[in-house]
Every structure is written in structure tokens, then in C-alpha cells.
N, C-alpha and C positions, 0 to 999 in steps of 0.2 A: 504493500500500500504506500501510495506515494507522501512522502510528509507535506504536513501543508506547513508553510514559514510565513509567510507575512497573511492576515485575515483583518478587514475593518468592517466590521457591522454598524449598520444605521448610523453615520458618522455626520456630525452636524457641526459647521462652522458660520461662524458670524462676524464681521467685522460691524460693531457698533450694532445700529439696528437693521443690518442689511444681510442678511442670510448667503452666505456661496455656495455652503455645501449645506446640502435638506438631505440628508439621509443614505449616503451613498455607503453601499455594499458590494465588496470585491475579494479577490484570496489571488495567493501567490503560492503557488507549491514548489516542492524542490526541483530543482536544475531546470525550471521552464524560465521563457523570456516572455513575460506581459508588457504588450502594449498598451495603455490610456491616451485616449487617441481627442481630439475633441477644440473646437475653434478657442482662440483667444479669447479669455475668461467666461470659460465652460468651468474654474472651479480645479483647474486639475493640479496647478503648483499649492493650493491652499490646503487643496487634499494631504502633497507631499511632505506641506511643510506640518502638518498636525500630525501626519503619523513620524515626524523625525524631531517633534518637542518644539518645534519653533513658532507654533501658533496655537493656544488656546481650543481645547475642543469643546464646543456647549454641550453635547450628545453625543450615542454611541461608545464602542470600545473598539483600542487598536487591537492587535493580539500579534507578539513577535516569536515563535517556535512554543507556542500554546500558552504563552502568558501574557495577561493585560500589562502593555506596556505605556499604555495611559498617562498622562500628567508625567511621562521622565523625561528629564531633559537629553538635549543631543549627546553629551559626553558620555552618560551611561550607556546611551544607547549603542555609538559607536564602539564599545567596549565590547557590546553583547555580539557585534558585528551586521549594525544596520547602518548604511552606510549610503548617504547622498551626494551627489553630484551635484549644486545647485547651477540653478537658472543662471548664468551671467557668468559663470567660472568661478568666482573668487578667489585666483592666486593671489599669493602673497608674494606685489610685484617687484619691492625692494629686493627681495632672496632671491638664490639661483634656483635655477630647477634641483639642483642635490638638496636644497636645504628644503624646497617644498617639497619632496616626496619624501622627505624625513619629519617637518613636520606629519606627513599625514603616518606614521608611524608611531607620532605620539602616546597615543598609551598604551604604546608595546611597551614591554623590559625585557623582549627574549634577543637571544644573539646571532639573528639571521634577519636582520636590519637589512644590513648592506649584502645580500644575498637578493633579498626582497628588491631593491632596485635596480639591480640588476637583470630582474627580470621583468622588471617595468621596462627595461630600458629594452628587452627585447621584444617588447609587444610596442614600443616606441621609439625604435630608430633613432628617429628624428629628436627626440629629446637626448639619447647617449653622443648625441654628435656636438651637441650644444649646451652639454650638463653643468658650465660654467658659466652659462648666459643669467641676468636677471631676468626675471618672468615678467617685466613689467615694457620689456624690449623685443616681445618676441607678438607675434600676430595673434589672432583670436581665433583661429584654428588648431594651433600651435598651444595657445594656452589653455584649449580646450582638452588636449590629450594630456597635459599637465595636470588638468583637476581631473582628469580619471585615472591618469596615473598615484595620484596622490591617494584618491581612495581605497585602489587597489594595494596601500601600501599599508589599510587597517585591514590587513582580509576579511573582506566584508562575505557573511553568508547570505546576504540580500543587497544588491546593491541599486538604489535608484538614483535614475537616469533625467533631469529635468531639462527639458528641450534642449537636447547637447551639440542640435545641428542651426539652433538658431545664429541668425546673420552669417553665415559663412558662407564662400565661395560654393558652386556647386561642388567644383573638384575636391574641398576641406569635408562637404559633405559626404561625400562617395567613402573619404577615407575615414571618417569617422562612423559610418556606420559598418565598413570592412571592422573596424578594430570593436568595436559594438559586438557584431557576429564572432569575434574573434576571443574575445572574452566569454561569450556565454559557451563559446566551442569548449573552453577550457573547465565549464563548470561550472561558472559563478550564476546563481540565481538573478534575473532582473527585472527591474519593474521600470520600465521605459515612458516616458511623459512625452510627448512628442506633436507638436501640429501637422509635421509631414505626414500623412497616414498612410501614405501609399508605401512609403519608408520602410515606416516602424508596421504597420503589419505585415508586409515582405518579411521580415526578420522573426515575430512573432511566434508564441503555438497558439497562443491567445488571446481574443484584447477586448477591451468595455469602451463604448463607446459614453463619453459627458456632454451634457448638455444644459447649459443653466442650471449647476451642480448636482444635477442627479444625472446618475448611469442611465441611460436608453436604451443601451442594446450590449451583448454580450455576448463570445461566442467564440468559435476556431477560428483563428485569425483567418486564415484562407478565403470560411465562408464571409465572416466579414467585407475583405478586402473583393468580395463579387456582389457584394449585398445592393441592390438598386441604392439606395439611400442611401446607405456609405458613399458608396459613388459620384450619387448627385450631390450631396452634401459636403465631400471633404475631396475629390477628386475631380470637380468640374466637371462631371457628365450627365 
């Protein structure tokens, strides 16, 4: 039986008096990659950022490898090994790339650190080529595989993914969802946030479609990505 890892029932967010998410229910089971699929403020980073302690939940429960991981904040979280990409990258652009995939190593104490980067550094080239550079000098494609590489550097047993193709080149695109597939090939669980849909369910086994904070549809990514509606909706047809 497949484990399930990440699970949020009836999950309700509100900023002030204005509701985003009304009840939304989804699961993430082992070694699958879920897409959340859903237009510009459908609700789906306020989703990620309640289940990773960064925004207040009015309602519902999270549940992270079968316990209410509810009201914890990020650092426990990441400990427990849930682990977010966010929206925007946030390096830390003063540091080099060495020094940001060591902070994201932070609350290791074991001694396969610099082991660990190294194998970042082979799921990212392009960062070993340049591992002396400050991050605050390098492109937003570039800094993009920098904050994945960083959190690959908490082993994350769930890792989610917040629109990690936004603003970039097609060609940054292509390559980041190569290293996307190239990640979950290796095993890590993901929960992918994504506007491209055509994208992110390509890559998928399953994905929930949002819509003015509640889930709509839900399903094998496949049937999804054929679904009239899907189509019309988030693929222009």
C-alpha cells in the first residue's frame, strides 16, 4: 500500500475578511509528482504557504506522514523534511552558490554536507561551474536551480515546487522542468504549483485543478491534460 505523505482536508485561508482558500482537499502519496494546476490567484501559493507554517490556517488540518502538522512553523517543518521552493526564489544574493546550498543544509549536523553538494552540483552543472559566483549576479533561471538546489540540500521527503518556471526564458523553462522530471526520477516526492499546465501535467501522475480557492477537478494527470475544460481553460483551446 502506497504511503500517503502530505494530506490537507477542508483547509480554509483568509486574509483579513476575504477568504482564498474555502475548503480545499488534496493528498500526496509516496514517490508520485502532483501537479496544482490553476490561473493567477486560484488560491494555490496561499495553499502552499499554510501547509509550510507561513500563513495562518482558519480551518481544516494539514497532515505531514500521518500527523497534524498544523500551527508548526517552517523550521520544524523542514527538519521533519517538508521542504519549499518558494515563489520568487529567495537566494541569498550577497552568498555564493557554496554558501546557499549550505545554508539550505542548515539543520543538518551529519557529515555528508559536502557530499550532498556535490550532488547538487550534478543535477546542476551549471551551478559547479560557477560555485564561487554570488547569487545575486547570476540570472533568474540560474537562481532558480539555486533555490532547488538548496532545498534538495534539506532532503526533503516532500518537496514543493511554487511556480518555479515563472518569468523565465522558454529555453530556462525547458530546463527546469528537465531537472523537475529529473528529480522526481531520483525519488523525491512533489507537489508542483505551476500556471503552465500543459507543463506541469506532462510531468505529473496526478493533478487538482483551483479555482477561486477551491479544487474543481481532480484526477490522472493524463486524463486531465485531455479534459475539454482543462483545455479550454488553461491551454487556449
Amino acid at each position: 500500500m502506497t504511503t500517503t505523505m502530505l494530506k490537507v482536508t477542508g483547509l480554509k485561508v483568509a486574509y483579513g475578511g476575504i477568504q482564498a482558500v474555502k475548503g480545499v482537499g488534496f493528498e500526496v502519496r509516496q514517490g508520485e509528482l502532483v501537479s496544482l494546476i490553476g490561473a493567477n490567484g486560484a488560491g494555490k501559493t496561499t495553499t502552499l504557504k499554510a501547509i509550510t507554517g507561513t500563513q495562518p490556517v482558519a480551518a481544516g488540518d494539514i497532515e505531514f506522514l500521518g500527523r497534524s502538522i498544523k500551527g508548526q512553523g517552517p523550521w520544524d517543518l523542514v527538519k521533519q523534511g517538508l521542504v519549499m521552493v518558494p515563489e520568487g526564489r529567495g537566494t541569498f544574493t550577497r552568498m555564493t552558490i557554496t554558501e546557499n546550498l549550505q545554508m539550505g543544509a542548515f539543520v543538518r549536523n551529519d557529515r555528508e554536507i559536502d557530499d550532498d553538494i556535490e550532488k547538487v552540483f550534478g543535477v546542476f552543472p551549471r551551478l559547479k561551474e560557477r560555485r564561487n559566483q554570488l547569487a545575486g549576479t547570476m540570472s533568474g533561471g540560474e537562481q532558480q536551480m539555486l533555490a532547488m538546489g538548496r532545498a534538495l540540500m534539506a532532503r526533503p521527503k516532500v518537496l514543493l515546487l511554487d511556480e518555479p518556471s515563472m518569468g523565465l526564458s522558454p529555453i530556462m523553462v525547458d530546463k527546469i522542468f528537465e531537472v523537475v522530471a529529473d528529480i522526481h526520477g531520483r525519488g523525491t516526492t512533489i507537489l508542483l504549483v505551476e500556471q503552465n499546465a500543459s507543463r506541469a501535467l506532462g510531468l505529473a501522475d496526478r493533478g487538482y485543478v483551483m479555482e477561486s480557492g477551491e479544487v474543481t477537478m481532480t484526477g490522472e494527470a493524463k486524463a486531465l491534460l485531455n479534459d475539454p475544460k482543462v483545455r479550454a481553460a488553461y491551454l487556449g483551446e
